[in-house]
C-alpha positions as CSV (number, residue, x, y, z in Angstrom):
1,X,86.6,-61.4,281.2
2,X,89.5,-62.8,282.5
3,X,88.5,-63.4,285.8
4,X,85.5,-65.2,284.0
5,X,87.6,-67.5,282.3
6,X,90.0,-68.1,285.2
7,X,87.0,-69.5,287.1
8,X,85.6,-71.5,284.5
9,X,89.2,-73.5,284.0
10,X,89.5,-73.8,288.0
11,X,85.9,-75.4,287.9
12,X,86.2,-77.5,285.0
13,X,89.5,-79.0,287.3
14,X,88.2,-79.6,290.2
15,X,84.4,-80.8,289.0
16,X,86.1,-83.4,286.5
17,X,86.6,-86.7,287.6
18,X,90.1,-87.6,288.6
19,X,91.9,-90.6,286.8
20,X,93.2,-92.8,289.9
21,X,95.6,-95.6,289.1
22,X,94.0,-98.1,291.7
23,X,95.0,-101.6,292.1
24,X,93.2,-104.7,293.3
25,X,92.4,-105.1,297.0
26,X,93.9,-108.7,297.3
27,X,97.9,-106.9,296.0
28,X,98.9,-105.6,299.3
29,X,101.7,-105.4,301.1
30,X,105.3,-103.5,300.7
31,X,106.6,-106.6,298.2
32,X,104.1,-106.5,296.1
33,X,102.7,-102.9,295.7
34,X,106.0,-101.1,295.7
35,X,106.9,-102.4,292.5
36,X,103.4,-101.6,291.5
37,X,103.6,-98.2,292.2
38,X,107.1,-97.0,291.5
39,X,107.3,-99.2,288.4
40,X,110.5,-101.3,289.6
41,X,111.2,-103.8,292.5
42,X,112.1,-102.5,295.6
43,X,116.1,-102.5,296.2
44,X,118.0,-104.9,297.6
45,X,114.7,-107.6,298.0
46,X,115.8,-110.6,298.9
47,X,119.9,-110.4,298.8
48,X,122.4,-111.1,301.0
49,X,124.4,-108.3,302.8
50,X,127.6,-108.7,300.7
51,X,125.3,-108.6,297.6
52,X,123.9,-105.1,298.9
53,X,127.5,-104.1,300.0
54,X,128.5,-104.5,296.4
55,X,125.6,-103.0,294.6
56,X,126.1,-99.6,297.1
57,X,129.8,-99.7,296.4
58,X,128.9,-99.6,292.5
59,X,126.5,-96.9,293.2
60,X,128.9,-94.8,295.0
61,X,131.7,-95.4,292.3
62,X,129.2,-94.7,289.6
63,X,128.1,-91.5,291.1
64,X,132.1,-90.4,291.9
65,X,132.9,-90.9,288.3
66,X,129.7,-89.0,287.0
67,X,131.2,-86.3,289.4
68,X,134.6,-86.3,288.3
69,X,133.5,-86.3,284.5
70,X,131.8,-83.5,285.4
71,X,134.8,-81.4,286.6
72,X,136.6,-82.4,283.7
73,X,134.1,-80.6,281.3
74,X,134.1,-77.8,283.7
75,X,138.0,-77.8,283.4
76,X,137.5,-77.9,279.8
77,X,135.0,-74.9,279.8
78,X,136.8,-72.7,281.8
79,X,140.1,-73.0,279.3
80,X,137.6,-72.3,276.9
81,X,136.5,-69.5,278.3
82,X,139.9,-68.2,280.2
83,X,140.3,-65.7,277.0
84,X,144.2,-66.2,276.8
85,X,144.9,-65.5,280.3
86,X,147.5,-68.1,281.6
87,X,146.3,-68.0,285.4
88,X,143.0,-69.5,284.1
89,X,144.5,-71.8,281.6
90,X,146.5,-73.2,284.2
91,X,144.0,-73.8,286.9
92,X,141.6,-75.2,284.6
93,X,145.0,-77.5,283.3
94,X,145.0,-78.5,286.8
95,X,141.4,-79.1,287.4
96,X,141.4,-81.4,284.1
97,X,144.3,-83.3,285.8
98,X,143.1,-83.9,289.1
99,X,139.5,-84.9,286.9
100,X,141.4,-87.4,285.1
101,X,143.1,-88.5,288.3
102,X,140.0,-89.0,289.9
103,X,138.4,-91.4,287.0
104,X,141.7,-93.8,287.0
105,X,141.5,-93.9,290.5
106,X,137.7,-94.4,290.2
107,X,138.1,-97.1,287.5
108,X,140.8,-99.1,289.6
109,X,139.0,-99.0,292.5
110,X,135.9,-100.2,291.0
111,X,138.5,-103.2,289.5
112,X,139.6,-104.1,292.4
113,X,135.9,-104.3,293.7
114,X,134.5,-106.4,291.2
115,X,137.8,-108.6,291.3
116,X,137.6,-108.8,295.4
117,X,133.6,-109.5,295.1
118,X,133.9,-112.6,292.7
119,X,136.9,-114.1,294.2
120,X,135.0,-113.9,297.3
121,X,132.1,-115.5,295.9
122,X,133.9,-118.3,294.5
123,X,135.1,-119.6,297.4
């Protein structure tokens, strides 16, 4: 019986017709079908190389400080969890610190970028 059914639900796949998300012939090319496909333009279209030199730099900064946020909660779960045992409440002291280091140091850098990028713009 169950084989009976397994082969009736791999039919009724593979004989249905697929849904295919076509588009017309005339939209070709990389400009106009990537944004087609992938639902957003393609990155970086049509901007200059400091342009794309700043939107990577916010990318990386954004990415560092998702990081370091990260290692703060762990900090945070690991005094949680270190059961009244100093060694553990210390090193998860010290990973919270160096976590908090790491977001001012993210923040100011990504200040000094965007101060550097439109003073450089302006002129």
């Amino acid at each position: 019986m169950k084989n009976a059914i397994l082969i009736l639900f791999f039919s009724v796949i593979i004989f249905l017709p697929q849904l295919t998300l076509a588009t017309k012939i005339n939209e070709t090319g990389l400009d106009t079908t990537a944004g087609i496909a992938f639902g957003s333009p393609i990155p970086f279209a049509g901007q200059s190389m400091p342009q794309m030199i700043g939107q990577l730099v916010g990318w990386v900064l954004s990415f560092v400080g998702i990081l370091f946020l990260v290692l703060m909660i762990a900090g945070g779960l690991l005094w949680m969890a270190a059961g009244g045992d100093e060694s553990k409440v210390t090193k998860a002291k010290e990973i919270i610190m160096a976590a908090i280091i790491g977001l001012v140091i993210v923040f100011s850098a990504y200040a000094i970028t965007k101060l550097v990028g439109e003073a450089l713009s302006g002129a």
